[in-house]
C-alpha positions as protocol buffer text, in pm:
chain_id: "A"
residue {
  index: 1
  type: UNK
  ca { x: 7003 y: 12270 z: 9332 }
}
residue {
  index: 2
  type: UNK
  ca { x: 6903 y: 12616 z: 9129 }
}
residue {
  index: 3
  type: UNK
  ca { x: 7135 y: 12630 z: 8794 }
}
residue {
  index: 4
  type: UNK
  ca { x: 7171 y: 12877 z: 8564 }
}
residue {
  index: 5
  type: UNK
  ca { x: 7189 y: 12811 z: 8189 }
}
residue {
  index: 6
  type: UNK
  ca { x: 7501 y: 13011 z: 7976 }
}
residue {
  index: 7
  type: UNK
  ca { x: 7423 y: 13142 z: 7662 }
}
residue {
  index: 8
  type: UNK
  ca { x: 7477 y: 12946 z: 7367 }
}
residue {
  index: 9
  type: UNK
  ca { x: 7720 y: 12946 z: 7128 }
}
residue {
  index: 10
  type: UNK
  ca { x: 7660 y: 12842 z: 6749 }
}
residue {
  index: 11
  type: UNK
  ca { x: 7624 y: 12496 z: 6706 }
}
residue {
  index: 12
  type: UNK
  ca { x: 7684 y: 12426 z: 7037 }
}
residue {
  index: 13
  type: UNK
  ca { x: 7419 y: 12272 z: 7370 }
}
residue {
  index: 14
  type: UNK
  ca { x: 7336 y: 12483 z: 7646 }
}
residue {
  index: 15
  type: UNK
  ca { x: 7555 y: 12412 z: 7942 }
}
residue {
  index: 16
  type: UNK
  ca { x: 7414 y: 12408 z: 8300 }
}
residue {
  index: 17
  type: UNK
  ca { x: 7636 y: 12520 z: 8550 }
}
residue {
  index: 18
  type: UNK
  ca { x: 7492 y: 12518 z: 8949 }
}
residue {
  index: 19
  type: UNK
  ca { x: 7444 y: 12873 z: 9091 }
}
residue {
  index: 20
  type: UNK
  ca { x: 7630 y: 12777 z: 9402 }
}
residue {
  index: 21
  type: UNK
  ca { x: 7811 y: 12441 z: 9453 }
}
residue {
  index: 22
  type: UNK
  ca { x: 7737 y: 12250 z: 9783 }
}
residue {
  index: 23
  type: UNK
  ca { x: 7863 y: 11932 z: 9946 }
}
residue {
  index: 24
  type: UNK
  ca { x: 7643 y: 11692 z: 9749 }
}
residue {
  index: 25
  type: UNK
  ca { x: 7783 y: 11307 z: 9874 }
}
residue {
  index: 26
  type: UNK
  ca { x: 7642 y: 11198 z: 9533 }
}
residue {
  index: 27
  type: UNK
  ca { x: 7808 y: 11438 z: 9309 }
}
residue {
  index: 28
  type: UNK
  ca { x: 8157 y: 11236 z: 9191 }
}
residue {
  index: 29
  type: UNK
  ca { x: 8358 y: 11581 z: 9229 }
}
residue {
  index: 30
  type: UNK
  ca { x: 8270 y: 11606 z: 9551 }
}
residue {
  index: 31
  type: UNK
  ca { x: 8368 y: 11278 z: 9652 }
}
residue {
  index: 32
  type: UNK
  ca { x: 8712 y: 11328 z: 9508 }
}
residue {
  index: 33
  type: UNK
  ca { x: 8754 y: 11674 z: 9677 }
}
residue {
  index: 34
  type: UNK
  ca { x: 8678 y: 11503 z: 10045 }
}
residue {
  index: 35
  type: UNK
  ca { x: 8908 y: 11202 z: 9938 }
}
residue {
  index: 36
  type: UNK
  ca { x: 9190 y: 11410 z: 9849 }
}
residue {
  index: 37
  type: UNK
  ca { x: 9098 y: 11642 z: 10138 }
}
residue {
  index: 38
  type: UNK
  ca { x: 9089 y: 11311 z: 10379 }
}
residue {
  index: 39
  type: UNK
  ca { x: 9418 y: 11152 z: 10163 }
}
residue {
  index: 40
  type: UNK
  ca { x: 9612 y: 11495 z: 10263 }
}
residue {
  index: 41
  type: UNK
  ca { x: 9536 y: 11567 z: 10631 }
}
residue {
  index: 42
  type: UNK
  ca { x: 9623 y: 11259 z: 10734 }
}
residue {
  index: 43
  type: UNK
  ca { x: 9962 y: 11138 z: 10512 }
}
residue {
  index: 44
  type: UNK
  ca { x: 10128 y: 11434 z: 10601 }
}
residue {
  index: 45
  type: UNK
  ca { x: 10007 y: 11433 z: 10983 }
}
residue {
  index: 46
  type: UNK
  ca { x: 10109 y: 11026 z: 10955 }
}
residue {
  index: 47
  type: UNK
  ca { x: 10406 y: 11108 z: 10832 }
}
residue {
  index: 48
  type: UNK
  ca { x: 10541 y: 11398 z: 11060 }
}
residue {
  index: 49
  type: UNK
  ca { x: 10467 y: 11194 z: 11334 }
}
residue {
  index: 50
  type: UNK
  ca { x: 10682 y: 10884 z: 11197 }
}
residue {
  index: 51
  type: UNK
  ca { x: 10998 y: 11144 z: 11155 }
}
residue {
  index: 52
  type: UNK
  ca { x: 11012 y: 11150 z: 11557 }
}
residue {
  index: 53
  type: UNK
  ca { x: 11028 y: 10740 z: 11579 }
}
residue {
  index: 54
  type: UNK
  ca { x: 11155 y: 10635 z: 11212 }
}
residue {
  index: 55
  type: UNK
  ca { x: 10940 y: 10360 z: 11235 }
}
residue {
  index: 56
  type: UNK
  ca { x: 10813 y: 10344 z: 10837 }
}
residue {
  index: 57
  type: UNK
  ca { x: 11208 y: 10430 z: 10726 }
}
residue {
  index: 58
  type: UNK
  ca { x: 11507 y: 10619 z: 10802 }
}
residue {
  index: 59
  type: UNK
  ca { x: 11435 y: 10939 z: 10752 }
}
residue {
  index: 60
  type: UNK
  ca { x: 11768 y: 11130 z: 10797 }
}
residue {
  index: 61
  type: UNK
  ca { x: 11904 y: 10925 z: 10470 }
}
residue {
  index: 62
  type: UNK
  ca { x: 11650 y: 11129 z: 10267 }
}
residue {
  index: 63
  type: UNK
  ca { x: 11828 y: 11468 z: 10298 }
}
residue {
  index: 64
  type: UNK
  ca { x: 12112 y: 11538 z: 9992 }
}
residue {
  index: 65
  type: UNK
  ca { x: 12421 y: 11589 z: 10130 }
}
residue {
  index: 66
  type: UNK
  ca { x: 12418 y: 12003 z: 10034 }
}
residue {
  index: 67
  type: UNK
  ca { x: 12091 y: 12026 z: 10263 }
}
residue {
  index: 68
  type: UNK
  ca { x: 12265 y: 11849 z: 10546 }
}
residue {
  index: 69
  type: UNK
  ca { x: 12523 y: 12086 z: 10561 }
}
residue {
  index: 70
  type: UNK
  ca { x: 12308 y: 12412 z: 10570 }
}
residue {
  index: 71
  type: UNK
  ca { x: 12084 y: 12264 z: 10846 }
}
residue {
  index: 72
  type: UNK
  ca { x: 12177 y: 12296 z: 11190 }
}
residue {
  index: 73
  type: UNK
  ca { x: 12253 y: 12032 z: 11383 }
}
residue {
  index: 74
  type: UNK
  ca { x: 12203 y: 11660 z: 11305 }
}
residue {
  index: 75
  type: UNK
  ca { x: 11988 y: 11524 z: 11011 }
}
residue {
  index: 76
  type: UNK
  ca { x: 11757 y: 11371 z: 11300 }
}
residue {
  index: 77
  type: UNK
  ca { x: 11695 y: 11714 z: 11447 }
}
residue {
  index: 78
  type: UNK
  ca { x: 11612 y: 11857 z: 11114 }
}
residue {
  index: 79
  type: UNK
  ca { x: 11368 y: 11599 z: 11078 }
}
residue {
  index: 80
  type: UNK
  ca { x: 11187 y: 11688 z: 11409 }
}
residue {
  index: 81
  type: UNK
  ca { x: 11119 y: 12007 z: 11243 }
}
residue {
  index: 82
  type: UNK
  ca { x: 11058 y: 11884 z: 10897 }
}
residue {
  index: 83
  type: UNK
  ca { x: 10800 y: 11638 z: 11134 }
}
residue {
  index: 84
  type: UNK
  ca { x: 10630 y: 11933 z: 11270 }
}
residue {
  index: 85
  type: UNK
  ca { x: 10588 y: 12129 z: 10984 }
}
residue {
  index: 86
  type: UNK
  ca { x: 10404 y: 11790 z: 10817 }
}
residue {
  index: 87
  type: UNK
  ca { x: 10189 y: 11792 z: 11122 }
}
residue {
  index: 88
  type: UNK
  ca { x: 10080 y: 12174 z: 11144 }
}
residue {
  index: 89
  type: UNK
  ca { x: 10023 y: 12124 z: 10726 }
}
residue {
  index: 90
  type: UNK
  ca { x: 9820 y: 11819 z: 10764 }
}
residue {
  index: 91
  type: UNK
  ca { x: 9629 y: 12038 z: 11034 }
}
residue {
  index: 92
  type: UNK
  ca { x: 9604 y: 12318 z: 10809 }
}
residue {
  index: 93
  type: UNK
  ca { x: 9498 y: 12063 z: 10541 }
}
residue {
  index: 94
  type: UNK
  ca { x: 9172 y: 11988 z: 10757 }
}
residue {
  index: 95
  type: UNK
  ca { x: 9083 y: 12300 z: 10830 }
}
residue {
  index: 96
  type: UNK
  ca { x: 9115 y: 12522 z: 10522 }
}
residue {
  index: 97
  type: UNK
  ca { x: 9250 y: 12318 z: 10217 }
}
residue {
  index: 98
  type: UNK
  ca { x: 9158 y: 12584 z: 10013 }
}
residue {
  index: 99
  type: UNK
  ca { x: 9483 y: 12776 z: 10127 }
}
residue {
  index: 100
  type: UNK
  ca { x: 9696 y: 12477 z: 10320 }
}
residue {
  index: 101
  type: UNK
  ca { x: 9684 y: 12247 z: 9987 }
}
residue {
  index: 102
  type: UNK
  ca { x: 9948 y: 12518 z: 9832 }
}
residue {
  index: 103
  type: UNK
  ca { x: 10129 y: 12471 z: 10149 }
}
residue {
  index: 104
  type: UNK
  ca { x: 10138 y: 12099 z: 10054 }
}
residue {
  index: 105
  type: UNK
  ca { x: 10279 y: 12189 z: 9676 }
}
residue {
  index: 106
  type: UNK
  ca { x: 10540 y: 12422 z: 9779 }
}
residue {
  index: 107
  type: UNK
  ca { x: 10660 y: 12145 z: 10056 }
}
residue {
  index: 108
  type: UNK
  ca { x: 10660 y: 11886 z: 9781 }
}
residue {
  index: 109
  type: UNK
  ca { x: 10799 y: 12055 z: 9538 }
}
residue {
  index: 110
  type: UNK
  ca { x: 11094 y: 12155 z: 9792 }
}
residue {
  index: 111
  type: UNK
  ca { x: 11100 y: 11741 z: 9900 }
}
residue {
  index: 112
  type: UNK
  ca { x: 11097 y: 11727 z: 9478 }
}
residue {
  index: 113
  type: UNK
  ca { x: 11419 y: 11911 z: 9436 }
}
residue {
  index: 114
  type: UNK
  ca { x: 11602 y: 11788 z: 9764 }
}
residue {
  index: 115
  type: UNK
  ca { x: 11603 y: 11432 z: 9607 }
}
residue {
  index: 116
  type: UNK
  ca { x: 11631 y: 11477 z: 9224 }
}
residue {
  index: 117
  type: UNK
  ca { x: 11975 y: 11663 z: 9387 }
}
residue {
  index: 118
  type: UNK
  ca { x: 12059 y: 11335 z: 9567 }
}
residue {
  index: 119
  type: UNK
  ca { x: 12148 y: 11018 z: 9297 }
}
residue {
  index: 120
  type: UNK
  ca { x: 11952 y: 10689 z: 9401 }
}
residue {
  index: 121
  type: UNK
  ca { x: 11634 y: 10872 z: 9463 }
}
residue {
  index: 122
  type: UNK
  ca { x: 11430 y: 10971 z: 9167 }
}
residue {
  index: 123
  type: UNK
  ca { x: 11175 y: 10736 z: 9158 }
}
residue {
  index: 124
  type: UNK
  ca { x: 11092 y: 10842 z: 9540 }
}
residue {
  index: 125
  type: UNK
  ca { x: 11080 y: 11196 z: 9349 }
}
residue {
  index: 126
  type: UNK
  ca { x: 10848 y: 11068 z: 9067 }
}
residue {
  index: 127
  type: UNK
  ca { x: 10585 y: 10969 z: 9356 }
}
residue {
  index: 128
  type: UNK
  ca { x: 10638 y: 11289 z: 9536 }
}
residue {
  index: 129
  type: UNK
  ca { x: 10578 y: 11503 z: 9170 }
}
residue {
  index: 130
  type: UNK
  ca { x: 10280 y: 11243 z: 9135 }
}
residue {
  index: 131
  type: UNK
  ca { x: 10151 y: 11363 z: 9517 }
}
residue {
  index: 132
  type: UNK
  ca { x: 10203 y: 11726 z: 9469 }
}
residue {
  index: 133
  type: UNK
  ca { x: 10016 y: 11698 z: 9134 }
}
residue {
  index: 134
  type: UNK
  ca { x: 9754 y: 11555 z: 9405 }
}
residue {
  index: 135
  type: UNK
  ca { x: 9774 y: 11833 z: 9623 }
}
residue {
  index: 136
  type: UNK
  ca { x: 9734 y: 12110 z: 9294 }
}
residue {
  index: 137
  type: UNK
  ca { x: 9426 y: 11896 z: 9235 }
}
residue {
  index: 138
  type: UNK
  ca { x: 9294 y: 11930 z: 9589 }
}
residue {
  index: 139
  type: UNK
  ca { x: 9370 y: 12331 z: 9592 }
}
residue {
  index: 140
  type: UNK
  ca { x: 9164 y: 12349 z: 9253 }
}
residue {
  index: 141
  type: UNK
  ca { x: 8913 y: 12160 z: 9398 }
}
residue {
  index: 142
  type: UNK
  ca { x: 8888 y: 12330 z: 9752 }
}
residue {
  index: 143
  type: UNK
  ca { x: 8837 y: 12666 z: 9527 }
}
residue {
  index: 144
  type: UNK
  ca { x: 8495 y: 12531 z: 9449 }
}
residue {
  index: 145
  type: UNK
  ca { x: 8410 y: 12309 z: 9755 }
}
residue {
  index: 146
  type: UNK
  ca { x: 8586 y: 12537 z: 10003 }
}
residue {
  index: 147
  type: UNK
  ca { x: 8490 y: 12896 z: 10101 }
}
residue {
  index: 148
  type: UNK
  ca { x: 8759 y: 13200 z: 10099 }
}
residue {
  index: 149
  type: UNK
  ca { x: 8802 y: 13313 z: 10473 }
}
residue {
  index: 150
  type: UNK
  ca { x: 8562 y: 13610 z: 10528 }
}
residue {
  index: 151
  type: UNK
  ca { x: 8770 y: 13840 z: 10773 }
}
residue {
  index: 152
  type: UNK
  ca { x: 8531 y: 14086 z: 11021 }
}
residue {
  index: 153
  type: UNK
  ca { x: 8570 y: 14438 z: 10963 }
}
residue {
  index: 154
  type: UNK
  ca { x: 8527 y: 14644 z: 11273 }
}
């Protein structure tokens, strides 16, 4: 891999940086990029598909009591949306986590301030901060290991 060497400061070692980075299996920021990448396409696909059959928990008992009353209908429809939306982001996830991993914040950080807003939850909130701090860290990541769409001009 071709680097390029930044100038040098006083007192301090050259730094190589690589001209262009590549999937390299080897390199230990790579790993974590595919991990994270792997971690959130399918969690959120996972669990979209659960809110249909409740099977991991009870989904419905999630939603503060404020949010229930804006959605429409029952808290089980909401979460056949709220299922979907976790499968089309977990989608997203696979295909182009350099945009879809802010998809992922802004969803947890919406999950974040639905529970801190409902008492008896806020350690489930402390994992979901901990997650979308995951997801930030994937986005960064996905900046390097993930190229910007190119759209066609015509």
């Amino acid at each position: 891999m071709a680097t390029t060497t930044l100038p040098r400061k006083r007192g301090a070692s050259p730094v190589a940086r690589p001209a262009e980075t590549a999937a390299d299996w080897r390199d230990p920021r790579y790993q974590a990029f595919a991990l994270l990448r792997i971690a959130f396409t399918v969690a959120p696909i996972a669990f979209g598909l659960d809110k249909f059959f409740n099977v991991l928990v009870d989904w419905p008992q999630y939603f503060a009591p404020w949010i229930n009353d804006i959605v429409p209908g029952s808290g089980q429809d909401a979460m056949y949306a709220v299922g979907v939306i976790e499968i089309v982001a977990g989608i997203a996830v696979a295909l182009k986590p350099r945009y879809a991993a802010y998809v992922v914040v802004a969803w947890l950080a919406g999950i974040i301030v639905n529970l801190l807003t409902y008492s008896g939850y806020y350690d489930v909130a402390l994992r979901d901060f901990g997650l979308m701090l995951g997801a930030l860290t994937l986005a960064r990541l996905a900046s390097v290991y993930d190229p910007p769409l190119r759209l066609r001009r015509r």
